[in-house]
ZALUMKE-925587 format. One record per residue (C-alpha): x, y, z. Coordinates in nm, 3 decimals, padded with zeros to 5 digits. Example, Ala and Ser with C-alpha at 12.3 -4.5 7.8 and 13.67 -1.06 7.14 Angstrom:
ZALUMKE-925587
px: 01.230 | py: -00.450 | pz: 00.780 $
px: 01.367 | py: -00.106 | pz: 00.714 $
END
This chain:
ZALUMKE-925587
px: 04.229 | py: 01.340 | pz: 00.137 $
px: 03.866 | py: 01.254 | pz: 00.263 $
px: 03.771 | py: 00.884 | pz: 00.202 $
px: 03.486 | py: 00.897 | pz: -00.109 $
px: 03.141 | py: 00.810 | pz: -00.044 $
px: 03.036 | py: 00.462 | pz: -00.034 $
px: 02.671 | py: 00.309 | pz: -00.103 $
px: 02.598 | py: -00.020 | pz: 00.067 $
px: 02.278 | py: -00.233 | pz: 00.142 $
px: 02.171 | py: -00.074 | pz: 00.470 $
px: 02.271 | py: -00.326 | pz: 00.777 $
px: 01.978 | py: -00.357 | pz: 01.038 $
px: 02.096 | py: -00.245 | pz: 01.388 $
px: 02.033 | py: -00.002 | pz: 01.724 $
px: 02.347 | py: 00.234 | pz: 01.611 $
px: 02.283 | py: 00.273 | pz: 01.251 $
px: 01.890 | py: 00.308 | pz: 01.287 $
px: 01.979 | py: 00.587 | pz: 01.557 $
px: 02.172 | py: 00.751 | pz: 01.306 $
px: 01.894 | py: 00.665 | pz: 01.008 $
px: 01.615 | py: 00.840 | pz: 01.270 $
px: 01.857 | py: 01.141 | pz: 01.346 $
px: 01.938 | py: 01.182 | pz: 00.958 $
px: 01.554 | py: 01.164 | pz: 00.829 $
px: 01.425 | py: 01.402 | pz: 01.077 $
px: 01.664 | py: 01.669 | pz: 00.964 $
px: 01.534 | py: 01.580 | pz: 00.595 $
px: 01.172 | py: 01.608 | pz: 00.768 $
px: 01.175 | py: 01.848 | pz: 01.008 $
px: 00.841 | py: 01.753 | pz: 01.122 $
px: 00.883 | py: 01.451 | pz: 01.189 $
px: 00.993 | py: 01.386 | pz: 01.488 $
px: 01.320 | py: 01.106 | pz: 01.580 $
px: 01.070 | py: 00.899 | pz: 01.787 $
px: 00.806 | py: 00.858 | pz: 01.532 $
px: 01.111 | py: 00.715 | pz: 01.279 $
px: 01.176 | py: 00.483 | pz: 01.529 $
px: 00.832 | py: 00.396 | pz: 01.529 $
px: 00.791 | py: 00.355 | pz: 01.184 $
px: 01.162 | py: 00.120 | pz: 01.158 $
px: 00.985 | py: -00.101 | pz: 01.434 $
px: 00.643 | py: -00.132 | pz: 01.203 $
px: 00.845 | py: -00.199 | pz: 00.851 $
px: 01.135 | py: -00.426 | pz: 00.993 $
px: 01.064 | py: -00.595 | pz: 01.303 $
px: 00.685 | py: -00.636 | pz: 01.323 $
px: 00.670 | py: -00.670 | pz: 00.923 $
px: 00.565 | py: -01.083 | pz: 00.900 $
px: 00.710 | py: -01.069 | pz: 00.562 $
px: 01.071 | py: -00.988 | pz: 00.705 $
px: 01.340 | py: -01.230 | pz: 00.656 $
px: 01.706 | py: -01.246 | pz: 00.731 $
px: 01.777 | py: -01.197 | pz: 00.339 $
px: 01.509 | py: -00.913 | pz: 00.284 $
px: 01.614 | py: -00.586 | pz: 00.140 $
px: 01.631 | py: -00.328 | pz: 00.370 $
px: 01.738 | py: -00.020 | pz: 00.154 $
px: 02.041 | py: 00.153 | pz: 00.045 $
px: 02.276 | py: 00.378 | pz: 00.290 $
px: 02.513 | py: 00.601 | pz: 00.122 $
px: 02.851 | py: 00.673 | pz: 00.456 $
px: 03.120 | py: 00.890 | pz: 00.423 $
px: 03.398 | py: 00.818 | pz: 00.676 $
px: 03.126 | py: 00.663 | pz: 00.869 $
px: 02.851 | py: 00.933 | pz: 00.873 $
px: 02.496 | py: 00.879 | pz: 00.719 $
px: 02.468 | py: 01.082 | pz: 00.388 $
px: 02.211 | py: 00.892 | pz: 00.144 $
px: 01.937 | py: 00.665 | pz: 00.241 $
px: 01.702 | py: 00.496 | pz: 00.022 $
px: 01.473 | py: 00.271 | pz: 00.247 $
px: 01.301 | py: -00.045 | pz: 00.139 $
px: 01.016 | py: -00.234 | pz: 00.302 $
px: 00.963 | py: -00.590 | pz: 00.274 $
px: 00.646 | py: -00.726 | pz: 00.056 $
px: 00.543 | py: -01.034 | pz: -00.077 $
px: 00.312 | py: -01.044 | pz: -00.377 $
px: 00.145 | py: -01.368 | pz: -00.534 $
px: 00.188 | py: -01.552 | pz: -00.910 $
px: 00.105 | py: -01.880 | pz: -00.960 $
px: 00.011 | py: -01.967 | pz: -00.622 $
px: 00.314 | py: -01.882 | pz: -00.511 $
px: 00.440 | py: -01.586 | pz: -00.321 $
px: 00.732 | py: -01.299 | pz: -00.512 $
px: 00.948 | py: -01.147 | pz: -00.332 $
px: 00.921 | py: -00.744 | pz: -00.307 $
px: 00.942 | py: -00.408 | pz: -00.141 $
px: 00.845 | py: -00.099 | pz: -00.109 $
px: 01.081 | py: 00.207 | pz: -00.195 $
px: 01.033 | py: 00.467 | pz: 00.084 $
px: 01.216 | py: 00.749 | pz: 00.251 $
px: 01.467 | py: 00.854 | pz: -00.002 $
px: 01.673 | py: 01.153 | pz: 00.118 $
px: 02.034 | py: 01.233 | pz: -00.007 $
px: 02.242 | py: 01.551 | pz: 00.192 $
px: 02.199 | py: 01.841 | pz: -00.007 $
px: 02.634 | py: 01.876 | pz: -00.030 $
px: 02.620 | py: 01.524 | pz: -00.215 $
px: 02.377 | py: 01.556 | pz: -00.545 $
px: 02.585 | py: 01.299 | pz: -00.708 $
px: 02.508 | py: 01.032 | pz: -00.471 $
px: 02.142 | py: 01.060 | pz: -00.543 $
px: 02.171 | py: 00.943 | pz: -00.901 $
px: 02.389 | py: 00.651 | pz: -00.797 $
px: 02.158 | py: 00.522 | pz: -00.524 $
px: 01.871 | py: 00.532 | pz: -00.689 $
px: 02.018 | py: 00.345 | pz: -00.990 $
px: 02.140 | py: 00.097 | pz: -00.750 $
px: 01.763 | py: -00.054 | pz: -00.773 $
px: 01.897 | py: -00.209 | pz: -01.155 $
px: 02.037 | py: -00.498 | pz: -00.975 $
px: 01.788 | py: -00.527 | pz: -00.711 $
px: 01.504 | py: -00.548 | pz: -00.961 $
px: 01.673 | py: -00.827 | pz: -01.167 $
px: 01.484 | py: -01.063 | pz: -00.850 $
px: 01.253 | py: -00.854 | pz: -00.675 $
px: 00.936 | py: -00.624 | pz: -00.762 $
px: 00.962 | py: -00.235 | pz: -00.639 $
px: 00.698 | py: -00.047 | pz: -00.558 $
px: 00.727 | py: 00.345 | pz: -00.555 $
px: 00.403 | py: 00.495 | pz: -00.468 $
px: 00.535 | py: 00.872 | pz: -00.321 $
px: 00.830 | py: 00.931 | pz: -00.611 $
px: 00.889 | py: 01.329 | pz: -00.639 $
px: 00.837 | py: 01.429 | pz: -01.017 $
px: 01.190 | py: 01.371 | pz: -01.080 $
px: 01.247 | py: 01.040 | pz: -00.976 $
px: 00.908 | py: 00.939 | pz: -01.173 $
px: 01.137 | py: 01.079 | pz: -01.485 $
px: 01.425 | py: 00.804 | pz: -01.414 $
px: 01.171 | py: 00.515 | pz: -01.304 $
px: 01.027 | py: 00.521 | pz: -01.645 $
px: 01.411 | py: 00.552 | pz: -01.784 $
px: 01.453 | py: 00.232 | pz: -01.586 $
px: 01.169 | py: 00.096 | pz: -01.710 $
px: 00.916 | py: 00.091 | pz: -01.459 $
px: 00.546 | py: -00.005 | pz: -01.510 $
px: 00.322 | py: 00.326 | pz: -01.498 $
px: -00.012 | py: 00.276 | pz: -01.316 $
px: -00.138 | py: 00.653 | pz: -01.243 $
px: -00.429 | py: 00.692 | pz: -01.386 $
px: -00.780 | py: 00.594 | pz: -01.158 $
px: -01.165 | py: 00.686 | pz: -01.193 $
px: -01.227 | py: 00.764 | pz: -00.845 $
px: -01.682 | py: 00.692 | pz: -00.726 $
px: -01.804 | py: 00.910 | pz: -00.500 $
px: -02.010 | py: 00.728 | pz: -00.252 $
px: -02.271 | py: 00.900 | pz: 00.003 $
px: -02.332 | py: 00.742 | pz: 00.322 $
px: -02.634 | py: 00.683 | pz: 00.566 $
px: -02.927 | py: 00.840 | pz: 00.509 $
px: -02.760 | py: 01.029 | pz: 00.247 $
px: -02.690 | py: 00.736 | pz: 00.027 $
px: -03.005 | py: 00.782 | pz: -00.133 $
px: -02.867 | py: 01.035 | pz: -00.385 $
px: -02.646 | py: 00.770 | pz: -00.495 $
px: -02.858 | py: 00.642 | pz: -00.786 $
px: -03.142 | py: 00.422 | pz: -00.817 $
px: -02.945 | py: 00.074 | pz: -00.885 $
px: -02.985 | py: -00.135 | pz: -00.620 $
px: -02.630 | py: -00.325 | pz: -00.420 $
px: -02.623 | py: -00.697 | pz: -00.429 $
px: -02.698 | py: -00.875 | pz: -00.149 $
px: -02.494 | py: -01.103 | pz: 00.060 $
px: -02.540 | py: -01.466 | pz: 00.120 $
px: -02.708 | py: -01.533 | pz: 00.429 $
px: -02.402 | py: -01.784 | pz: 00.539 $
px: -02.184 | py: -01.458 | pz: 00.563 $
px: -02.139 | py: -01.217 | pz: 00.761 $
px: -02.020 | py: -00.865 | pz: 00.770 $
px: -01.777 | py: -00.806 | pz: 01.055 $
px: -01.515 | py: -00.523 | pz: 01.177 $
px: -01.268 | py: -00.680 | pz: 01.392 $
px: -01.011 | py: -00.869 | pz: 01.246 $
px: -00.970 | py: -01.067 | pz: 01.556 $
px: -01.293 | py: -01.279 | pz: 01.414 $
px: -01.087 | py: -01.405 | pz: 01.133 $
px: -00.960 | py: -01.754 | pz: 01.186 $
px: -00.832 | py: -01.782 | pz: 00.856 $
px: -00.821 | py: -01.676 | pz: 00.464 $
px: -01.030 | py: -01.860 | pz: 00.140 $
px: -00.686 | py: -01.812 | pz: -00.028 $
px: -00.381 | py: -01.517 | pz: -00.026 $
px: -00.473 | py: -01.445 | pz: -00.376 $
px: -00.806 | py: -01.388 | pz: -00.586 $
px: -00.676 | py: -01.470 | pz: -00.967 $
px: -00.367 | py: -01.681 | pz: -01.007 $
px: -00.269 | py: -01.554 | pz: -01.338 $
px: -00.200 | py: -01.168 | pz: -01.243 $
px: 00.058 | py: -01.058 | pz: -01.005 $
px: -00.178 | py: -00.938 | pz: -00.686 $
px: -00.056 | py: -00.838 | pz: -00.324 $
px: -00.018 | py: -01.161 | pz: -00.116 $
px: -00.271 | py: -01.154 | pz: 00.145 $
px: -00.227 | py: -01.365 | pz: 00.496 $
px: -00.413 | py: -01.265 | pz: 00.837 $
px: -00.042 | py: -01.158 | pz: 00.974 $
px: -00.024 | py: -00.919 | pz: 00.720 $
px: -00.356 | py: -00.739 | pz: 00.773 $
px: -00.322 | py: -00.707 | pz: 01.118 $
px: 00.032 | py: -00.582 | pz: 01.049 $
px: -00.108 | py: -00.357 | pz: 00.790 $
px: -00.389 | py: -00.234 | pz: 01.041 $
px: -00.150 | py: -00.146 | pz: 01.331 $
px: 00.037 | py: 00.120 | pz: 01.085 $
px: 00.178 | py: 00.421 | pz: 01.353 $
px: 00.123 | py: 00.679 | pz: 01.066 $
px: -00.208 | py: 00.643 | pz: 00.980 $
px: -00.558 | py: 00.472 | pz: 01.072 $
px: -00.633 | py: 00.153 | pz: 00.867 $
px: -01.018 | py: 00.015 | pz: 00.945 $
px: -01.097 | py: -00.342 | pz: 00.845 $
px: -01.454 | py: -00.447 | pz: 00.688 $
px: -01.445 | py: -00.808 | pz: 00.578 $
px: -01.669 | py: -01.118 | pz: 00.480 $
px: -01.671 | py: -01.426 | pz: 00.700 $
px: -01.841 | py: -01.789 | pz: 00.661 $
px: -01.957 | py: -01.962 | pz: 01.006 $
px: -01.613 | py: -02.074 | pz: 01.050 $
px: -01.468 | py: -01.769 | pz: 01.065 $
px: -01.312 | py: -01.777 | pz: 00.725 $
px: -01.219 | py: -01.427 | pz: 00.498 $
px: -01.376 | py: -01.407 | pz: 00.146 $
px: -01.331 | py: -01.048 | pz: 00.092 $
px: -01.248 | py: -00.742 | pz: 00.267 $
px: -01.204 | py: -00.353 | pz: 00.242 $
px: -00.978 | py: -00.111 | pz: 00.428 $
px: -01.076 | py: 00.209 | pz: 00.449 $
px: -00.854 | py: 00.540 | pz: 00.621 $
px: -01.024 | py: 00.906 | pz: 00.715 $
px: -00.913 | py: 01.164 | pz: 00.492 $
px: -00.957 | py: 01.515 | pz: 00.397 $
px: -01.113 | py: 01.580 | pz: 00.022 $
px: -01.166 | py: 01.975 | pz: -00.083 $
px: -01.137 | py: 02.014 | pz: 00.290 $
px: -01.449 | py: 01.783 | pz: 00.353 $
px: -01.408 | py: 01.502 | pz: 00.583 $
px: -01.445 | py: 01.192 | pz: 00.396 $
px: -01.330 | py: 00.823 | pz: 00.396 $
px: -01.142 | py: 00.660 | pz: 00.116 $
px: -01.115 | py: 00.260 | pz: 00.092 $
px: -00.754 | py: 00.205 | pz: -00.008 $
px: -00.763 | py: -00.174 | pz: -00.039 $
px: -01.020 | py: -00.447 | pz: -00.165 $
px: -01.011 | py: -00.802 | pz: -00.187 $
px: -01.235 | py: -01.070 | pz: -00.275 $
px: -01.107 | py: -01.457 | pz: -00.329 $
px: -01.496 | py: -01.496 | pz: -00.537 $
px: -01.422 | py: -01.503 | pz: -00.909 $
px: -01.704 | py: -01.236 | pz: -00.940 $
px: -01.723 | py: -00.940 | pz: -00.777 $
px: -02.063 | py: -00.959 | pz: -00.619 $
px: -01.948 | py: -01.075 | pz: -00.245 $
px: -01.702 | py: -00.725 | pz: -00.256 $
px: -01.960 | py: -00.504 | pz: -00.375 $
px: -02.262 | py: -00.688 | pz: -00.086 $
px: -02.027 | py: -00.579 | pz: 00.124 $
px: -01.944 | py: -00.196 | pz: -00.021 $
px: -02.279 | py: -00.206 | pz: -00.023 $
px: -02.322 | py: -00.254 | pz: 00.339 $
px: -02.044 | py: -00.017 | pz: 00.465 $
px: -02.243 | py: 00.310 | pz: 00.242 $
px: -02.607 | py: 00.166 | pz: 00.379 $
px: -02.467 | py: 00.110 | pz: 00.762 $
px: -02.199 | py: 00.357 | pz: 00.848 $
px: -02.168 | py: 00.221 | pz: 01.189 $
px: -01.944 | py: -00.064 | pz: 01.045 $
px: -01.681 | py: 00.243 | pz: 01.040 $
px: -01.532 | py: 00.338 | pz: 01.397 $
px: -01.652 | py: 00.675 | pz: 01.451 $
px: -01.824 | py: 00.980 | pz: 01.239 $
px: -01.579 | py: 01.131 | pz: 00.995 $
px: -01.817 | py: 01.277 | pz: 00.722 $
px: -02.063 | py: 01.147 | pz: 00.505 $
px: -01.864 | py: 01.047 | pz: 00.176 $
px: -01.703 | py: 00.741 | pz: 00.105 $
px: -01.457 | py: 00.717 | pz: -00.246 $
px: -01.342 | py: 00.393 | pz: -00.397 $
px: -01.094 | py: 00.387 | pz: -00.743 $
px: -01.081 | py: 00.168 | pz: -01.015 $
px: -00.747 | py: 00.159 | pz: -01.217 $
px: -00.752 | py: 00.233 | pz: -01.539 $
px: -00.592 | py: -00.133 | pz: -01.599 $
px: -00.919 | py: -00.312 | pz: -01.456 $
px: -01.193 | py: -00.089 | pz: -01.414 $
px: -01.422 | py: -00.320 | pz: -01.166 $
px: -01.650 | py: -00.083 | pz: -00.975 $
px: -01.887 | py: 00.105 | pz: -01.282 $
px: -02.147 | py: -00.100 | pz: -01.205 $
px: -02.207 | py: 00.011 | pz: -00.883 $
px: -02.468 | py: 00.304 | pz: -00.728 $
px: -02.218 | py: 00.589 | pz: -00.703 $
px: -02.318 | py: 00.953 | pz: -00.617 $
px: -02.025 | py: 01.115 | pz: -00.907 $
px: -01.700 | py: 00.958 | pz: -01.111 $
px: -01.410 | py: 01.195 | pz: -01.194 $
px: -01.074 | py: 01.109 | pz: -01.347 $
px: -00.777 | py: 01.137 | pz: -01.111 $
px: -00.363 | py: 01.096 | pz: -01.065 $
px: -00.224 | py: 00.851 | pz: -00.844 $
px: 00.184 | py: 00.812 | pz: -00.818 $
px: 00.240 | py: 00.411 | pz: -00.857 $
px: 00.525 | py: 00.281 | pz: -01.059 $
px: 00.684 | py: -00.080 | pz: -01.072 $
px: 01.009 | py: -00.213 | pz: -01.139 $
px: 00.949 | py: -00.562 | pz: -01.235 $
px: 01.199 | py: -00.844 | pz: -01.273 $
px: 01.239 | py: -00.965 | pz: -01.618 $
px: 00.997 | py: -01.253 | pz: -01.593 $
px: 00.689 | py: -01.035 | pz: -01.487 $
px: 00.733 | py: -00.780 | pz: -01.751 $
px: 00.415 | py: -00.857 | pz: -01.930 $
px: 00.227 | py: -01.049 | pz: -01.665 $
px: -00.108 | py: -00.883 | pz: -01.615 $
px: -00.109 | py: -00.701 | pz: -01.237 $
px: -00.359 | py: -00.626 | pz: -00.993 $
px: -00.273 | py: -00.281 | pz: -00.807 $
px: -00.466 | py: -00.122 | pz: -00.536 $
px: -00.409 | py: 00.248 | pz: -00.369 $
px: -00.278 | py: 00.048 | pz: -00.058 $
px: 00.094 | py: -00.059 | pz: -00.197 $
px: 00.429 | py: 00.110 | pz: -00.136 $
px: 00.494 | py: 00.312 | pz: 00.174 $
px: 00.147 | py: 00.510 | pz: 00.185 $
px: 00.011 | py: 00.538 | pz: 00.528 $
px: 00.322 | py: 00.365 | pz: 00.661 $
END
């Protein structure tokens, strides 16, 4: 009689994450073994969050063979002041002679969620089904602004950006950062924790292009950033800022700085069309104000487990959490 399946927290090594890389790729076809290696070495051993007690996902072996994996990436997120432990659910793939096993990995996250804060940001429709069975925290709905660019940005409207302080600076490199105002902006919502390490680990993603726009003082010091990744929209090459920051308690410094990025495409790396989109979540619209070219209502995929004590604290979410462009 063949030994039954058994689901453990995956254990970090050069065997098993040969295995992990051979197992995915025949779940993904196209991708290749090396780029899973690639993308192990970017969530576990460059991530600055990592720790020798962070969560690495859930293996499901049967007499010793990879079956089941759902992979978790370490993440920190701020309350308080103070940093919360978290991940980000990624890579969940379950050998089509073993249906049974999915159900029991994925509810493996009950116990996991009694401490930390998931993020799934790429569930398929059916998992979305059982996060909200588990209770997770819906955020999928986002007004997306249309931004033109350059010369073009005239046809954005006739309101005018704010402008920055003349202390600051607008810069593109994130090697001119010596430091951060704060990790947080509002201390009473639960908000991605932000350090230097983390953006430039963010930045160096081997799966997709992360640019950095940020606000310094003379002494080098972050107030407020964007990151912004080339897409494709209708076809169109266009650029969509996944992240934004700002440590001011108004939002005038950010939107200087949006500002600048649609007036002076040059503070992007190269020409990849003339459209630039930003989204508000329905939770805390911040951008209406702003000159913007057309708003349209659209879906996003971002769900939360939450450990008991956060279950009604106000959160900050951004397009830039979970395993999206990692």
């Amino acid at each position: 009689m063949s030994a039954c399946p058994e689901i453990i927290p995956y254990q970090d090594g050069v065997v098993a994450r040969e295995a992990l890389a051979e197992f995915l790729h025949q779940g993904w076809p196209d991708v290749p073994v090396k780029l899973w290696r690639q993308r192990f070495t970017h969530w576990w051993d460059e991530n600055p969050v990592r720790s020798p007690q962070s969560h690495l996902g859930y293996v499901a072996l049967k007499e010793g063979e990879v079956i089941g994996f759902a992979g978790g990436i370490p993440a920190l997120f701020a309350w308080q002041g103070q940093p919360v432990q978290g991940g980000y659910a990624t890579s969940f793939r379950v050998h089509e002679d073993y249906p049974r096993i999915a159900a029991e990995m994925f509810l493996a996250q009950r116990e996991l969620m009694k401490e930390y804060l998931i993020v799934h940001s790429t569930p398929l429709p059916r998992i979305r089904e059982a996060l909200l069975k588990l209770g997770a925290r819906a955020e999928t709905q986002i007004t997306c602004h249309y931004l033109a660019l350059g010369k073009l940005a005239c046809f954005n409207g006739l309101q005018s950006w704010p402008s920055l302080d003349p202390s600051l600076r607008v810069i593109k490199d994130l090697t001119e950062v010596h430091q951060l105002a704060r990790p947080y902006r509002d201390a009473e919502r639960l908000e991605k924790w932000v350090s230097l390490d983390s953006l430039k680990w963010y930045q160096a993603s081997p799966v997709r292009k992360h640019h950095f726009v940020g606000v310094v003082d003379a002494q080098g010091t972050l107030s407020s950033f964007v990151f912004i990744t080339p897409r494709r929209r209708k076809g169109l090459p266009a650029w969509d800022v996944v992240e934004t920051f700002t440590t001011r308690e108004e939002s005038h410094e950010l939107l200087a700085l949006i500002g600048a990025v649609t007036q002076d495409p040059g503070l992007l790396p190269y020409d990849h069309g003339r459209l630039l989109t930003i989204a508000d979540f329905e939770q805390e619209p911040a951008f209406f104000g702003m000159p913007a070219l057309l708003r349209r209502q659209e879906e996003v995929c971002h769900y939360f487990l939450l450990p008991p004590a956060f279950q009604h604290v106000r959160k900050h979410t951004v397009l830039a959490e979970g395993d999206i462009g990692m």
